[in-house]
N, C-alpha and C positions, 0 to 999 in steps of 0.2 A: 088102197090108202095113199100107195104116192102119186094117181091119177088126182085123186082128193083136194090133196094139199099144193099142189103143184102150182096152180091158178094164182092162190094166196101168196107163195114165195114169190111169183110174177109181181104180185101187184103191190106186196113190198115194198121190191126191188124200183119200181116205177117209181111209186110215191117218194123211197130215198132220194132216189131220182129228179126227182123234181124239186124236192125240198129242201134237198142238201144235206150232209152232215153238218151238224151243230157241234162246233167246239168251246170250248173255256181259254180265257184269256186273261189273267191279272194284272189290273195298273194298281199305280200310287197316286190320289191326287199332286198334283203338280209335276213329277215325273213325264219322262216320255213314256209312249207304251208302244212295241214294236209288233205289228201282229202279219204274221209271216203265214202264206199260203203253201202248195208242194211246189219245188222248184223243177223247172224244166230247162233243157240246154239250151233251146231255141226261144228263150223267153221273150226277145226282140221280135220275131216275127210276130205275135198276136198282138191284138186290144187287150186291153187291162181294163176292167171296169170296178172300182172299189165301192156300194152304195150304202145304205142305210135302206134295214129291212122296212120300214114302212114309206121308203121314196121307191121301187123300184125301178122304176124310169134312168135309161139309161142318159138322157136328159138330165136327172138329176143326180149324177155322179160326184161324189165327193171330191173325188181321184181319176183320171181317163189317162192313158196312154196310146197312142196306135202306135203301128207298124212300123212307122219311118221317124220314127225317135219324139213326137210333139208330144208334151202332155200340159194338161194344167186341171186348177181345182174349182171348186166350186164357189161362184161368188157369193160368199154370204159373212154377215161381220161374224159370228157366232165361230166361223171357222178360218178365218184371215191371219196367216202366216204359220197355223200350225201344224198344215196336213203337206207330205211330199211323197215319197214313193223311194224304194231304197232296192234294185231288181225291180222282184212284182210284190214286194212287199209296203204295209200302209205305217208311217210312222205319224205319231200323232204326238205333238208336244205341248208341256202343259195340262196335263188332265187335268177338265174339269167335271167337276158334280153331275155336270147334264151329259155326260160324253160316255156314259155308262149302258151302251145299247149294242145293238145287233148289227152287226157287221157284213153284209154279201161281197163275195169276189167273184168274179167273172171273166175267165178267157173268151175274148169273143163275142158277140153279140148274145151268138144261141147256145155258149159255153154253159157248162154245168153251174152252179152258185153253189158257192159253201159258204156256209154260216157263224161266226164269229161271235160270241160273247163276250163284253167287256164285263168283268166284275172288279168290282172295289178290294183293294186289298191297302189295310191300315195299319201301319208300326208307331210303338211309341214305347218314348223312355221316362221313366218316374225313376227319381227326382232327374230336371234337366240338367244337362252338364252346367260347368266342368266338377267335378269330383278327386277327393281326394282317396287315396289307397284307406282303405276299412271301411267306406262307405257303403251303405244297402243301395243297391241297384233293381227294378223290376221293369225287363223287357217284356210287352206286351205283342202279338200280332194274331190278327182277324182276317178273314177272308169272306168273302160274300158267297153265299151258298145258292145253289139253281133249284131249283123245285124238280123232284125225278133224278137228281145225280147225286151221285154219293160226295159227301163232306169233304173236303181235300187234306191231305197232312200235314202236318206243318213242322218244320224240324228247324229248330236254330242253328247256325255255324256263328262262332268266335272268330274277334280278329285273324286269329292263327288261321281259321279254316276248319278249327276241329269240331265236330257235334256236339252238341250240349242237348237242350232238355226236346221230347218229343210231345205235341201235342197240342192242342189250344190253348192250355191254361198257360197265365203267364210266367216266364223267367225270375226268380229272385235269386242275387247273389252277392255277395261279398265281394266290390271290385279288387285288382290291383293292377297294376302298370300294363301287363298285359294284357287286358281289358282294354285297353283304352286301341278307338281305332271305330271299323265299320265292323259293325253288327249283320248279317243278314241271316232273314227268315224264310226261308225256302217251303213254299208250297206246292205240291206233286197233285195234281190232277190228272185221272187219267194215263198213267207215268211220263206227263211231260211236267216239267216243272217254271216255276214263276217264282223268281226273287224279288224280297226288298229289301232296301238297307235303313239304316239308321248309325246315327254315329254318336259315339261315345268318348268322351275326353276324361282320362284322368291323369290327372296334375303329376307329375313327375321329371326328373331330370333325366335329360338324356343317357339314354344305356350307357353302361359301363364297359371300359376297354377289356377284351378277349385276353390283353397279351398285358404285360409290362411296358411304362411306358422307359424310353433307354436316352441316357447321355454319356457325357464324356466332359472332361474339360475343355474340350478343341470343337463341341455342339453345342446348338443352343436345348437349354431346357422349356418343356410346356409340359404345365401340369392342364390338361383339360376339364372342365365344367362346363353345364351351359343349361339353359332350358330348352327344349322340342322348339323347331320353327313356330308350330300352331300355338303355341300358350305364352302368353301375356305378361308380364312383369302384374297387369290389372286383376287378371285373371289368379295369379298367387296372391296378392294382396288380400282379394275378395274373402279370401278364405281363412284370413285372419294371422297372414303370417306375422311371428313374432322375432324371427331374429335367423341371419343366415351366417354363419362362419367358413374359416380355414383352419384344421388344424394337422400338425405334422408328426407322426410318430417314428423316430428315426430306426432304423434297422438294429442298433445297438440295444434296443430295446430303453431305450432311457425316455424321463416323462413325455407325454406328448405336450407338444408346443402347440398355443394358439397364433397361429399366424397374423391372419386380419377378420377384422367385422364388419359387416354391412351396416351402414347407416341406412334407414329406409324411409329417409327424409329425402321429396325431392329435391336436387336431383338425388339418384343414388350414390354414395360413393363408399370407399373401400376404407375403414382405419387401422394402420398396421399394428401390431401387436407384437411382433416380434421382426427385427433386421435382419432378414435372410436376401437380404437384398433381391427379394422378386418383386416381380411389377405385376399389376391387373391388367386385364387386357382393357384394351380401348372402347371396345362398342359394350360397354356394361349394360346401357339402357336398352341393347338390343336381346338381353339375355347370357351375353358369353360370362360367364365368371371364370375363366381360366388363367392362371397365373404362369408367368415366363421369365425367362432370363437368358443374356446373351450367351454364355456359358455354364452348364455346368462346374460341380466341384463332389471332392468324395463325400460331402458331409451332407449331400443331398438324398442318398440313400434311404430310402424307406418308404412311407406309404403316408401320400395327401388324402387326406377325408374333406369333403365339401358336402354342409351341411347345411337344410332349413328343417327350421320346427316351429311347427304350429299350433296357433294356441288348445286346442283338442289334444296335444301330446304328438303328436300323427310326427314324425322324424323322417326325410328324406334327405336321402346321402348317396356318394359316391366315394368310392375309394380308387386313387389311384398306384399304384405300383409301382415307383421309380426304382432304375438301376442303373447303374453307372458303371463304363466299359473303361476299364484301365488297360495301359503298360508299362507291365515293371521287367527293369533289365538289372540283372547280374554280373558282373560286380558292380555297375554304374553306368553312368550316361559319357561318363572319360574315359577312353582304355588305349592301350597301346596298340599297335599291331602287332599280330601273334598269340596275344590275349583269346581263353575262352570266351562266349558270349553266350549267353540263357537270356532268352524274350518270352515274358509270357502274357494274353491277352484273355482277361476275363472280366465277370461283371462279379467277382467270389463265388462262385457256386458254379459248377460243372452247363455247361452249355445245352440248353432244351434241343431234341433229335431235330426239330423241327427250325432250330437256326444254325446257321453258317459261320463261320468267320474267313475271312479272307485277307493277308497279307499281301501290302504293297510296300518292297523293302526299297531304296532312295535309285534314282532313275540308271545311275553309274554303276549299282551295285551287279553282281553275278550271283550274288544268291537267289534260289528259287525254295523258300521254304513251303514246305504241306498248308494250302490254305486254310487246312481245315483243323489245323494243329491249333491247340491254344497255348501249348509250349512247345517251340526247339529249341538246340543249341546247336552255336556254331563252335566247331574245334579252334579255328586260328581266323580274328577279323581281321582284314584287310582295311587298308586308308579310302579305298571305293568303297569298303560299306557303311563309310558314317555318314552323318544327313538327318534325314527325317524319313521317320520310318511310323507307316499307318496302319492300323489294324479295322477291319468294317466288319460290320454285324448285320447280315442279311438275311431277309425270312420272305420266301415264296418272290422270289424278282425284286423284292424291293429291300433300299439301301436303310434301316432302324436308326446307326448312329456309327462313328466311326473315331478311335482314339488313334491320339497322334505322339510321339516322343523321337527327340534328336540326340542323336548319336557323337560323339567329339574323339576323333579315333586318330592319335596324335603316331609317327612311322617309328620301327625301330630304329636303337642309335648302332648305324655301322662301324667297324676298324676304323674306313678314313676319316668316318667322321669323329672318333675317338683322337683319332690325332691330331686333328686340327684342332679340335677343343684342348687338347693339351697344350699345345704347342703355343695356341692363344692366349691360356691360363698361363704359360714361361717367360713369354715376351711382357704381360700385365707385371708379374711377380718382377722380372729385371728392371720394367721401368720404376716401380717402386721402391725398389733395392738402389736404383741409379738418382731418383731424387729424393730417397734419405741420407745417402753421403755427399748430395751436393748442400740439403739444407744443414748439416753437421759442419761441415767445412764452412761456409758459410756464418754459420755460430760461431767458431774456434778463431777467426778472422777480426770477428766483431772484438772478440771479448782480449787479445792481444793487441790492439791497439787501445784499448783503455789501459790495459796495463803501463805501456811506455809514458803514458801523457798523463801522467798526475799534478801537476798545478796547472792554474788557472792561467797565468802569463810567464810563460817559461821565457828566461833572459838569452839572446844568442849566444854560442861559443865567441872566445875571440879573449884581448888582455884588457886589462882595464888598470886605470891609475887609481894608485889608493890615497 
């Protein structure tokens, strides 16, 4: 039996030989399609010959390469500017409808030829973008099937990367935010695989902040909003927005305040609602709707909402998180020297593992307090520790916000100087004591010469005749 069979395994082996393995290969109209041969170290020493199964004339090479680096393509308008070579691989750009054929490579003149199939491979999105969060979504993708080979798989991957549905039939789903991005449909023939994408837009504000956003009265405040680069001030309109706000819910828990509201007459602009003296930001029309201000203050505390809604009900918002980094000193910002001192630096609430605080007390001073303290005290201040004394809020290398408060740290009063302030307050007290008895005297002078001189023409001494 294996004398038998032996001849036929020969002539097989010949015929593969000669005809090459035939592979699969998936483009996208208008896509490149990359179709890659096995690689060799010395792939510079041979010819390359890339043809089409019914030219095979190495004449009429699509693609040629030799030995000594020349290559070039094939003149013909049908193929002009979209064939190059990448290695010994053929990149072809632009798929067109007609470019869906058989592919030969060749090392060499009398090299083996392997065989290349181009097949169609089709994605498509119902309804097309852009889309809002609760809309129905159905990803579609086909692949062109060979006659003798089995069907190929087809598996979707989400923006994220993760799997979704297996199969031919199409995708339907309920978008949201996360959705929005490239789509690809991976199909596994043979266990190699061929992606396509497709891209998906839904309407939404840019993510929201991981952390808190942090001031101080001594930082500036920014409350952030904005729309995604990709998406349009037109692109919301389209879908019927009806009105976009700001409002502020302060941490004391007291009503929430409408800040400002979009006019959505061009141009756009902002109408304020309530005087917290914040400003819009400048490039509105490019998307940013974030609001700012030179400084923070404590009454900034609590959480911005920025909001649109759309005539369907459809609500998109963002919440931001403010917090504001105080220092408060005990018993004040006046003390003497010799005085206790208590510093404490916080935003009200116990500081996340995940931030720092760091003390920088005024450049004279000698104290080196625990950075990471949010309270110490000091036993006795000295007149080198008043100034301006800064507290920073820092997470993963970078600087959050930093509060600042000065210090007025006036010396004890010594003995000498106790006497000389006495001694000053003796000399004041005698000169007061020395010009109220001069202006007495002075009175008592006045008022004895009026005495003596009571008429008006007093007659000289002396006799007179009667």
């Amino acid at each position: 039996m294996r004398n038998v069979f032996h001849p036929v395994f020969l002539l097989l082996a010949a015929l593969t030989s000669f005809t090459g393995a035939l592979e699969v290969i998936y483009a996208q109209l208008g896509e490149t399609a990359t179709i890659k041969p096995p690689e060799i170290d010395d792939y510079k020493k041979h010819y390359v010959y890339w043809q089409l199964e019914d030219r095979p004339s190495d004449v009429d090479a699509l693609v040629w390469r030799n030995p000594w680096g020349r290559w070039g393509t094939l003149s013909d308008d049908r193929w002009k500017g979209r064939l190059s070579l990448s290695r010994d691989s053929l990149i072809i750009k632009d798929v067109q409808e007609t470019d869906f054929e058989t592919f030969v490579f060749k090392r060499d003149p009398s090299g083996t030829p392997t065989k290349y199939k181009l097949l169609k491979l089709t994605v498509s999105v119902t309804p097309s973008s852009p889309l809002l969060p609760g809309d129905s979504l159905t990803l579609s993708c086909s692949a062109q099937t060979l006659q003798g080979h089995k069907d190929p798989q087809i598996q979707w991957l989400n923006p994220s990367g993760e799997k979704m549905k297996k199969g031919p039939a199409p995708l339907t789903l309920k978008v949201t935010s996360r959705d929005s991005g490239q789509w690809i449909c991976v199909v596994t023939n043979d266990k190699k695989e061929n992606k396509a994408k497709v891209s998906v837009t839904v309407l939404d504000l840019s993510p929201a902040l991981l952390r808190p956003q942090y001031t101080s009265k001594s930082w500036p405040l920014t409350v952030p909003c904005s729309l995604p680069a990709h998406i349009s001030w037109q692109q919301i309109k389209a879908k019927d927005l009806q009105e976009v706000h700001w409002h502020f819910v302060p941490e004391s828990g007291r009503t929430p305040q409408r800040l400002f509201s979009l006019s959505l007459k061009d141009p756009l602009t902002w109408e304020k609602d309530q005087n917290r003296e914040l400003r819009s930001a400048a490039d509105l029309q490019k998307g940013n709707l974030s609001l700012t201000r030179s400084r923070g203050n404590e009454e900034d505390q609590g959480d911005y909402v920025c909001t649109m809604k759309f005539k369907n009900g459809v609500l998109l918002n963002r919440t931001v998180h403010v917090k504001v980094l105080q220092i408060t000193s005990s018993p004040g910002t006046d003390l003497i020297s010799g005085q206790q001192l208590n510093l404490t630096c916080s935003v009200g609430h116990p500081t996340p593992s995940d931030l720092q605080l760091k003390w920088v007390p005024p450049e004279q001073s000698s104290l080196t307090p625990d950075r990471h303290l949010a309270h110490f005290t000091v036993p006795e201040v000295g007149t080198a520790d008043g100034g301006k004394w800064r507290c920073e809020l820092w997470q993963s290398g970078a600087l959050l916000t930093s509060a600042e408060i000065t210090l007025k740290i006036e010396p004890k009063l010594s003995l000498w100087m106790l006497v000389v302030i006495c001694g000053a307050a003796v000399i004041v007290i005698l000169l007061l004591i020395l010009a109220f008895i001069l202006y007495r005297r002075r009175q008592r002078m006045t008022h004895l010469s009026r005495r003596l001189c009571k008429c008006k023409t007093p007659k000289p001494r002396g006799f007179y005749r009667t």
